[in-house]
N, C-alpha and C positions, 0 to 999 in steps of 0.2 A: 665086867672087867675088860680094860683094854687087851689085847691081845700085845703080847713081847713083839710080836713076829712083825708087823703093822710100821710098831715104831721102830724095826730098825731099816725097814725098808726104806721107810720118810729120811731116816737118818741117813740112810747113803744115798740119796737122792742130792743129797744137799739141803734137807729143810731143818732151819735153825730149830725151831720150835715141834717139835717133830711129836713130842708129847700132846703137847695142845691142842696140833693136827689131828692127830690120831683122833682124841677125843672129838673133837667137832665130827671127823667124817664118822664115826662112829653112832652118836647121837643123830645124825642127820639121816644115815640110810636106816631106810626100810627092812633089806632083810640083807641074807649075806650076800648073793650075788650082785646088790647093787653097791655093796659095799668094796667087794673086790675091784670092781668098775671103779670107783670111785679112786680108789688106792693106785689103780694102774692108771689114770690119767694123771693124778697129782706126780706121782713117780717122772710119769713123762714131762711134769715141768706147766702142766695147765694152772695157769693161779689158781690157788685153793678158793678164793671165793667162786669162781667159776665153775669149780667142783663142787662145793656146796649149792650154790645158786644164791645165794644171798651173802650180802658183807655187811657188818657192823658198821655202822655212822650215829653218830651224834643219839646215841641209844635206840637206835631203831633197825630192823633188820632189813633193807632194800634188798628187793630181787635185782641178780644181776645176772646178764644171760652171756654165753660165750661172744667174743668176738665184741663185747663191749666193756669200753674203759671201769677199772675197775677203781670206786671214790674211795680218797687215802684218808688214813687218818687227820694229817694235817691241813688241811680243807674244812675240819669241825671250827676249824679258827677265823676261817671266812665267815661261817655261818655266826658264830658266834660276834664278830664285829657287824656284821648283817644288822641282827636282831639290834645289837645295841643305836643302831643308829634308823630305827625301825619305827613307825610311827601305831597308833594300837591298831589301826585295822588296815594296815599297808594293803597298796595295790605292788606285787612281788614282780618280777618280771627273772625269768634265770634260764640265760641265754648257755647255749652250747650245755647241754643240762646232762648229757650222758647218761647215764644209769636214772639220774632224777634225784639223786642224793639228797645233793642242796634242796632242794625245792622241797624236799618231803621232810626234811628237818625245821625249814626255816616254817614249813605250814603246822608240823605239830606243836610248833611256840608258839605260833598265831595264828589258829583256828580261824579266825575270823579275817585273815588275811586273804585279798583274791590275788591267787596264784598264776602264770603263763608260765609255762615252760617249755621252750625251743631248742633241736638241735638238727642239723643237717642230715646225720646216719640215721638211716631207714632203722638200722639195729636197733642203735641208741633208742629212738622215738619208739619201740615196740616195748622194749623195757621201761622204758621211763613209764609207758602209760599204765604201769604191773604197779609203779609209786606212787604216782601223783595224777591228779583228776584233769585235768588238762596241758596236753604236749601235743606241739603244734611241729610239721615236718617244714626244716627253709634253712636259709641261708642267711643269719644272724637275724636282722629284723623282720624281713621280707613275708615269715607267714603272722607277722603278728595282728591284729586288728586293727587299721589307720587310728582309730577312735581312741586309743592307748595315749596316744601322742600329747606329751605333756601334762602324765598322769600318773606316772610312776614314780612311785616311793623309794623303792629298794631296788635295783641293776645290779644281778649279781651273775659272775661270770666266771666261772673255772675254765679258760680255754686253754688250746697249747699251748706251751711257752718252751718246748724244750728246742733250741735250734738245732737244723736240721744235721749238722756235722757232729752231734752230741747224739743222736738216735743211735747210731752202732755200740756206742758207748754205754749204754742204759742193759738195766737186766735181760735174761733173754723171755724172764715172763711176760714184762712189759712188752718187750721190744716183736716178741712172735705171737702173743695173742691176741694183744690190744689195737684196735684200728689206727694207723699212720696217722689219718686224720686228726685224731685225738691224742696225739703226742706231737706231731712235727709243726712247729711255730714259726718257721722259715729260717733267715740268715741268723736274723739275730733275737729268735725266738716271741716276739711282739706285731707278725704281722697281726694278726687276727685283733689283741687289741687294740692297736690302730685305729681300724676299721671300728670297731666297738666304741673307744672313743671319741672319736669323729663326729658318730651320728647320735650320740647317747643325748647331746641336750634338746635334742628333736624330743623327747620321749618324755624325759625326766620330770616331774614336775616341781615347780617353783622349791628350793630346798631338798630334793631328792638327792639320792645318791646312787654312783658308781662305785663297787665293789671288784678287783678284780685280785684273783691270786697270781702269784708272780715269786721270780726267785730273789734273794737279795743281791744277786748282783748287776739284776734286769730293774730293780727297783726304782733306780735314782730317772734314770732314763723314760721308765712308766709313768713316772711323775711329770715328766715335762711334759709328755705327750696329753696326759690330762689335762695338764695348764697351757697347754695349746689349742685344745678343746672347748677351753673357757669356763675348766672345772675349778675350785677350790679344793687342789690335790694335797694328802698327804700321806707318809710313808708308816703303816703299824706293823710290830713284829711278834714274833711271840720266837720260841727258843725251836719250834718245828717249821712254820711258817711264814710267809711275809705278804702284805695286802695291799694296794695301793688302795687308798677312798677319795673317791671327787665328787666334792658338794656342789651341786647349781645354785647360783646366786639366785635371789626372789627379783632380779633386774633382768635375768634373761624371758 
């Protein structure tokens, strides 16, 4: 039985779901003293996945370690345009990969998919490698394998996109435990794509694709930089998220 006491505490913390919580951190600790731990970091405002160590995605439990971006629900929507546009034994490529979310969703649908996954944070790269069999430490493409180049299926990219005068604005769970890195997207929250689309048809191979998550008001704008890139861009939404996808032409 949950404990009264637990959830009212979560309740004047400010946590909506405070029942829920309870239960998870409940079921998750070991014995009570890790569970009072547990209770006083959430209190202080630690993401609850963070407090558990692992978050729900796309039906799978990813460990997720403190001080790394924590993968939101609505990113299952990336994955799930991924797969659809996915060939049966894709070469995966899932750049700025944080936790490893994407990449360990997109490999439990395609077992037989060879996976890369990159991101810059030292953090990042230590958890990811708790997800998914290979995460490589760099700066976008930079630790990937030359050999990749023009081989890749699926580009699939969660990077920041929140710009930077928008960061004060954001929760304070996001905003104080989550690495800068993996929220600040500069002025106008696309530098990092940019750079991802720029170089991406180096990589791609003949009819591959560019995947990136993005907001819908950054959208229209993602799109032209793909089709500046010499992708075959276009804009999908669902009612939680929105995706930019650019095809390579089989001419490039």
């Amino acid at each position: 039985m949950i404990s009264a006491s637990i959830i009212l505490k979560l309740r004047a913390a400010g946590c909506v779901f405070a029942e829920d919580e309870a239960r998870l951190l409940v079921s998750t600790a070991r014995d009570a003293a890790e569970l009072d731990s547990m209770v006083s970091q959430r209190v202080a405002g630690l993401p609850l996945e963070h407090v558990l160590g692992w978050a729900e995605f796309c039906g799978l439990r990813v460990t997720v370690a403190p001080g790394v971006f924590v993968p939101r629900r609505r990113t299952e929507f990336l994955v799930e345009q991924a797969l659809s546009l996915s060939p049966p034994d894709p070469v995966i490529v899932d750049l700025c990969c944080g936790s490893g979310a994407v990449g360990a969703a997109l490999l439990a649908a395609r077992p037989s998919a060879t996976l890369y996954a990159a991101d810059i944070d030292p953090a990042a790269v230590r958890c990811a490698r708790h997800n998914v069999p290979l995460v490589l430490q760099g700066d976008l493409y930079e630790p990937l394998p030359k050999s990749l180049r023009g081989k890749v299926n699926v580009l699939v990219v969660n990077a920041p996109y929140v710009p930077t005068s928008a960061i004060p604005l954001m929760p304070p769970e996001a905003r104080d435990h989550e690495p800068q890195v993996a929220l600040d997207g500069g002025e106008d929250g696309l530098d990092v794509q940019r750079r991802v689309a720029r170089e991406a048809p180096r990589w791609l191979a003949p009819g591959g694709h560019l995947l990136i998550e993005t907001s819908t008001a950054q959208a229209p704008l993602l799109r032209d930089v793909f089709t500046a890139a010499g992708l075959h861009a276009k804009i999908v939404s669902s009612d939680q998220a929105t995706v930019v996808t650019g095809r390579l032409g089989s001419s490039h």
